[in-house]
C-alpha positions, 0 to 999 in steps of 0.5 A: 451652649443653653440645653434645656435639660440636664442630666446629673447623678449624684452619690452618698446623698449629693456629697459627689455629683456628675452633670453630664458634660454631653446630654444623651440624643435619647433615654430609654426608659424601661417600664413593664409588668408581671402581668402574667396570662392563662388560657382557662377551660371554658373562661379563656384567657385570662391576665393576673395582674401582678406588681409592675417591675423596676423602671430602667434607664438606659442610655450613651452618651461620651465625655469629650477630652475638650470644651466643644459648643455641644457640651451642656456647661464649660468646665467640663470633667476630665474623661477619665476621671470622670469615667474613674468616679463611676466605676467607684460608684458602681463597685460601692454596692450602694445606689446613686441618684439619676436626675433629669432636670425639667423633668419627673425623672428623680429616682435612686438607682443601681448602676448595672451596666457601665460599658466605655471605649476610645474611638479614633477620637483619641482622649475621648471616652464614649459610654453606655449606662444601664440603671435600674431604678432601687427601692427602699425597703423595711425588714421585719425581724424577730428577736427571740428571749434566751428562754425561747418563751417570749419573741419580739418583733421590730423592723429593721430599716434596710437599704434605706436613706433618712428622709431629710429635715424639711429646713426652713430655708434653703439655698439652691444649688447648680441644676435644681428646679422647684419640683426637685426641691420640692420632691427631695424636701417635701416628699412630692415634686407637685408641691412646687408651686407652694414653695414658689407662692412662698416666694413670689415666684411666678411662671415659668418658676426660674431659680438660680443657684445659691438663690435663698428660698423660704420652705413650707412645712412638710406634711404627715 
């Protein structure tokens, strides 16, 4: 079966990926604020208008115990080995990525909620998923000298993955779009037309895997 989108998550910087075997019927995205309102005497109401939260996705979707039409790809995942792979994922502490390809959606994640059952379709395992988008972020630090006079400030990476080297070229792999690369290389999904002028990739921008694309120069 052709589908037109895939949906993968991916652990430790793509060294362990999962596509989906059954793309989810629907993906909740979460995408509120903290925005937060006062009645004022004489003024009304009014809205102070805070950071907006982290973005949830939140969807179902199973993993069949055999190939069916349905499915997104042939080689399928065992049920449980699959299901196995995110449990190990969620209980590391460490976020994943949630791609959908086609679509914007890329974003590091924690996985917060991973609720699965056997139906009457024995060997089947159905699931739910609840990710929560994970920022990365820069502590400051203070280091005091032993006489207590002097302090230095520095900042101390926390939670925070190495931008990768932007390569000269590069080798597609299985479910990467140009905005992917782009974004994962580039720093911004919208400079996938430089890569495809590059090489003389026109519209609709189809690529395959292990194809070998030539990459610009990252900017900043």
């Amino acid at each position: 079966m052709c589908t037109v989108y895939e949906f993968w998550l991916s652990y430790n910087n793509n060294a362990e990926r999962l596509q989906l075997p059954v793309n989810p019927s629907e993906l909740s995205i979460g995408n509120g604020s903290q925005n937060e309102t006062h009645s004022i005497s004489r003024l009304g109401e009014i809205t102070i208008l805070q950071d907006p939260t982290l973005k949830t996705f939140d969807f179902s979707s199973f993993f069949p115990l055999f190939y069916a039409p349905f499915c997104s790809y042939k080689n399928i995942p065992k049920p449980w080995e699959a299901v196995q792979t995110i449990e190990r994922w969620k209980k590391s502490g460490k976020p994943i990525r949630f791609i959908v390809t086609k679509t914007p959606i890329n974003y590091a994640v924690s996985i917060e909620d991973f609720p699965y059952r056997e139906n009457e379709d024995v060997g089947t395992i159905y699931f739910d998923l609840s990710l929560k988008e994970y920022p990365f972020i820069n502590v400051r630090t203070i280091t005091q000298s032993k006489n207590g006079k002097k302090a230095e400030v520095s900042k101390k990476a926390q939670r925070q993955n190495p931008k990768p080297a932007t390569p000269k070229t590069y080798k597609v792999k299985q479910g990467q779009s140009l905005w992917i690369i782009a974004q994962k290389y580039l720093g911004s999904g919208a400079r996938f037309k430089e890569i495809a002028n590059l090489n003389g990739i026109k519209a609709p921008y189809i690529i395959h895997p292990n194809q070998t694309l030539k990459m610009p120069e990252k900017k900043g």
